[in-house]
C-alpha positions as CSV (number, residue, x, y, z in Angstrom):
1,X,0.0,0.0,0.0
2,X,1.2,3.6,-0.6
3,X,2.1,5.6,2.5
4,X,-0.7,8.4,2.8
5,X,0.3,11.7,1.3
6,X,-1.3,14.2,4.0
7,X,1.1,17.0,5.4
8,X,1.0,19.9,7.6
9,X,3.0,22.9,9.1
10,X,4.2,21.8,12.6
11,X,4.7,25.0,14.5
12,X,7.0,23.8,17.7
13,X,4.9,24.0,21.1
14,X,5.6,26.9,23.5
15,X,7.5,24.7,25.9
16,X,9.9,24.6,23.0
17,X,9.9,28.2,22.0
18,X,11.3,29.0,25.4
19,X,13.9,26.6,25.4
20,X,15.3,27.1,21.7
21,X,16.5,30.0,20.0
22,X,13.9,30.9,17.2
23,X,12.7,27.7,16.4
24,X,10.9,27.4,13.1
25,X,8.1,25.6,11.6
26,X,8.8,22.6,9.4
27,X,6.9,20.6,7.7
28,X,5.8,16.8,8.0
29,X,4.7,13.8,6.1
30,X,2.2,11.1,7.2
31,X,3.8,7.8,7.7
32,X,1.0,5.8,8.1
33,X,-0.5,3.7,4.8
34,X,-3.4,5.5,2.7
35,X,-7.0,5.5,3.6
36,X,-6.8,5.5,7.4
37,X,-9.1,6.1,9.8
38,X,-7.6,7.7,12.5
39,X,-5.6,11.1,12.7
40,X,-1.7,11.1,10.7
41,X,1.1,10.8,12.6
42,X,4.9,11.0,11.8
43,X,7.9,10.0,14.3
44,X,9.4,13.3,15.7
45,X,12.3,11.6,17.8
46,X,12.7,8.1,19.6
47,X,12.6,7.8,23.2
48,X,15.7,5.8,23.8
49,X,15.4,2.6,21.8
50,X,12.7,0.3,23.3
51,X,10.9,2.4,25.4
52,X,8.5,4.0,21.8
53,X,9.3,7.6,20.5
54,X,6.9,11.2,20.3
55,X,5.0,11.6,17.1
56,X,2.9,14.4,15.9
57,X,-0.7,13.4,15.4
58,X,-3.0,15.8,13.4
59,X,-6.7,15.9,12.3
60,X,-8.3,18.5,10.4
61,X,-9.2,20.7,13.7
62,X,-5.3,20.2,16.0
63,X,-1.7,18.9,16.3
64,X,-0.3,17.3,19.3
65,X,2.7,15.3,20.0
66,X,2.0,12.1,21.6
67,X,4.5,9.5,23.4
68,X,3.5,6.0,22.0
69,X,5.1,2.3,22.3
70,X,6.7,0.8,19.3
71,X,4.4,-1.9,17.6
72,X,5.9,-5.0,18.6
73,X,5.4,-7.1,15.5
74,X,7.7,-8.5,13.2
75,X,7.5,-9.5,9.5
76,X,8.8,-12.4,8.7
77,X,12.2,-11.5,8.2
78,X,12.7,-10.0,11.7
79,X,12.5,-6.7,11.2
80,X,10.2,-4.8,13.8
81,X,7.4,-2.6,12.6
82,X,8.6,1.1,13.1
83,X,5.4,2.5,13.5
84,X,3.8,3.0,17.0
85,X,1.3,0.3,18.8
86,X,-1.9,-0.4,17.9
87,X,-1.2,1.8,14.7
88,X,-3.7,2.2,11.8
89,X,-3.6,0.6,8.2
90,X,-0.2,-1.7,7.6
91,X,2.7,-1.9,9.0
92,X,5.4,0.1,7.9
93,X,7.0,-2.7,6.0
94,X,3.2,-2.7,3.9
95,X,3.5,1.1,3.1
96,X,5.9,2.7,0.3
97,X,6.9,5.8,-0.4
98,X,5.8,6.4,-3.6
99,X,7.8,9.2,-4.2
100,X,10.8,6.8,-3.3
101,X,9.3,4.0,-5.3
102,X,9.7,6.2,-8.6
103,X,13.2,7.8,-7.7
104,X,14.6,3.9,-7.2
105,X,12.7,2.8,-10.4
106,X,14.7,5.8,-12.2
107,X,17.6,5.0,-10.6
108,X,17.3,1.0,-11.2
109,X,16.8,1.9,-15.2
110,X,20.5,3.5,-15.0
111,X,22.0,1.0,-13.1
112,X,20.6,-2.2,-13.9
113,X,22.6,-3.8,-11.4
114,X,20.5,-2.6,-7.9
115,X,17.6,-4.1,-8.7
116,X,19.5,-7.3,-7.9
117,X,20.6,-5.9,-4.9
118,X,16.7,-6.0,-3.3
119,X,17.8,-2.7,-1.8
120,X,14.9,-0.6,-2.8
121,X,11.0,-0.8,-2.4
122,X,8.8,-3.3,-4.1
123,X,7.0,-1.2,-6.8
């Protein structure tokens, strides 16, 4: 599934604004898979390791940063899910970039040779 393409101006919270100098808004993608139900959400920073990390969530009326536990499933290689627990729509081994999916299809027409790599994304 394609990772959702939502976005939205994250202005940092006040408890921030007094601890940095100038801090700016950026900008952040949604790193859940298309058509979910729930409000987007991208990883901000991880909370030592095991413990989960802070991500934005938004909706159409707020932001808010949110401290969540890492999913603890596995695909079937043994790779851990690096979205948070009890996250909507795929894990993050399900969802592709699909911006990233066409760069490494450009790039694989170039160079033949990483496409037998299995670096990039399935397309």
């Amino acid at each position: 599934m394609n990772q959702c393409t939502a976005f939205v101006l994250l202005s940092p919270p006040p408890h921030l604004v007094a601890l940095l100098e100038d801090p700016e808004p950026g900008y952040v993608l949604c790193e859940l898979g298309e058509g979910h139900d729930a409000d987007h959400a991208t990883l901000l920073w991880d909370l030592d390791g095991d413990s989960g990390g802070v991500w934005a969530r938004w909706g159409e009326q707020r932001a808010r940063l949110v401290p969540f536990a890492w999913c603890g499933d596995v695909d079937a290689e043994g790779n851990a899910c690096e979205l948070f627990a009890e996250h909507p729509a795929g894990h993050s081994w399900d969802v592709i970039d699909p911006t990233s999916a066409v760069l490494w299809e450009l790039a694989e027409r170039g160079h033949p040779h990483l496409s037998s790599e299995g670096d990039g994304p399935e397309v």
